[in-house]
C-alpha positions in Angstrom: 6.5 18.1 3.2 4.1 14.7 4.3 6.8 11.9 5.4 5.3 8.0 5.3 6.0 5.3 7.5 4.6 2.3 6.5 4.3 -0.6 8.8 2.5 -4.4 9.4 4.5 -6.1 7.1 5.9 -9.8 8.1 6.2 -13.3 7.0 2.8 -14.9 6.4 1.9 -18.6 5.2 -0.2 -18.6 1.9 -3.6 -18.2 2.1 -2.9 -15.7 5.1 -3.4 -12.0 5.7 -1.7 -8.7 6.6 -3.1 -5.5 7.2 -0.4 -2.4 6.1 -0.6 0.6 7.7 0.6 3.9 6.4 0.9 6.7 8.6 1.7 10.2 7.2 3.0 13.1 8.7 1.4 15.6 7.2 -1.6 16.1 5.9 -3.2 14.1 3.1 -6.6 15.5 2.6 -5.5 17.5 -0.3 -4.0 14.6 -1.4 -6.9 13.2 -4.0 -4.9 9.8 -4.8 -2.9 7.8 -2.5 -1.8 4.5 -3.0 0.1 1.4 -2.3 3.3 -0.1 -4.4 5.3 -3.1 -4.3 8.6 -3.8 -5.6 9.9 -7.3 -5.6 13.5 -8.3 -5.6 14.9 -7.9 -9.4 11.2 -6.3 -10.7 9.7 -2.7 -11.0 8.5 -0.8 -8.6 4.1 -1.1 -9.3 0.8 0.7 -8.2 -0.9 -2.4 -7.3 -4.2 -0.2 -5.2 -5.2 3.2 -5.3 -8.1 5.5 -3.3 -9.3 8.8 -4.0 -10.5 11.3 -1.3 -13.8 10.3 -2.6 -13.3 6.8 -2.3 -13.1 5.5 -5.6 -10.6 2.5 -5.6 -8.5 0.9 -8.5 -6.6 -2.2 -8.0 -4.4 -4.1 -10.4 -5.3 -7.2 -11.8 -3.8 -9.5 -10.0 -4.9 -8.3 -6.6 -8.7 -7.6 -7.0 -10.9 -9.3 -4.5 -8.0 -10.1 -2.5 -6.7 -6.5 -1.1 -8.4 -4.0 -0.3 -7.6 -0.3 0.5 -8.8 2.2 2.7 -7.9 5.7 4.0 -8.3 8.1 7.5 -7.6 11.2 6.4 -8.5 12.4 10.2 -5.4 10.1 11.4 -4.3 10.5 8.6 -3.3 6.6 8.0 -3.6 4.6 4.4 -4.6 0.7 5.1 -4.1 -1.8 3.3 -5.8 -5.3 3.8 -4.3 -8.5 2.1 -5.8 -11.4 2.1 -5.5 -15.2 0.5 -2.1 -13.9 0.2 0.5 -15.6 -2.3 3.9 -16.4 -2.3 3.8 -13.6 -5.7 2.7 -10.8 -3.1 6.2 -11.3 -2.1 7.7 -7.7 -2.1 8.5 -4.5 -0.1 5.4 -2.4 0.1 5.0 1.5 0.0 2.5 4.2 -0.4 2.6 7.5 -1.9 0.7 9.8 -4.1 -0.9 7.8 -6.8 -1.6 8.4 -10.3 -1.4 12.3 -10.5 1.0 14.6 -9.0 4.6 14.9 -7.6 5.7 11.6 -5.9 6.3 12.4 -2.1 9.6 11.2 -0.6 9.5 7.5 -0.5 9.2 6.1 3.1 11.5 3.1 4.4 8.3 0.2 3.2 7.5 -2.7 5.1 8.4 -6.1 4.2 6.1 -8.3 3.0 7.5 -12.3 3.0 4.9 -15.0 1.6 6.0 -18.6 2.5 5.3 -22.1 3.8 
């Protein structure tokens, strides 16, 4: 079964960026939907960007124009690049199937720590 590790998370001033990395052991290509989540302390788990092996992206509200995702199915690594960060982006952040589908095994997420 594909493992994650995601990575690239640290503490970052507002207005900054990050660029996550998910690397997966296994392969993905059969994979049509992979995307990143974030779960703050006390909240929900949430899909906040999604990519399809086509490249078709989806992105929740109130991260459009600010993150972008992006996918290597040759590596295979899922990327995902945040920027004019917020101290609301505050969270851990995973990836995993997205959308349709069994979830794969959660990975460990990397911390992501938005603050003067």
């Amino acid at each position: 079964q594909v493992q994650l590790v995601e990575s690239g998370g640290g503490l970052v001033q507002p207005g900054g960026s990050l660029r996550l990395s998910c690397a997966a052991f296994g392969s993905i290509k059969n994979i049509n939907v992979m995307g990143w989540y974030r779960q703050a302390p006390g909240k929900q788990r949430e899909l906040v960007a999604s990519i399809t092996n086509g490249g078709s992206t989806n992105y929740e509200d109130s991260v459009k124009g600010r993150f972008t995702i992006s996918r290597d199915n040759a590596k295979p690594t899922v990327y995902l690049q945040m920027n004019s960060l917020k101290p609301d982006d505050t969270a851990v952040y995973y990836c995993n199937r997205a959308r349709v589908g069994v979830l794969l095994p959660w990975g460990q997420g990397t911390q992501v720590t938005v603050s003067s």
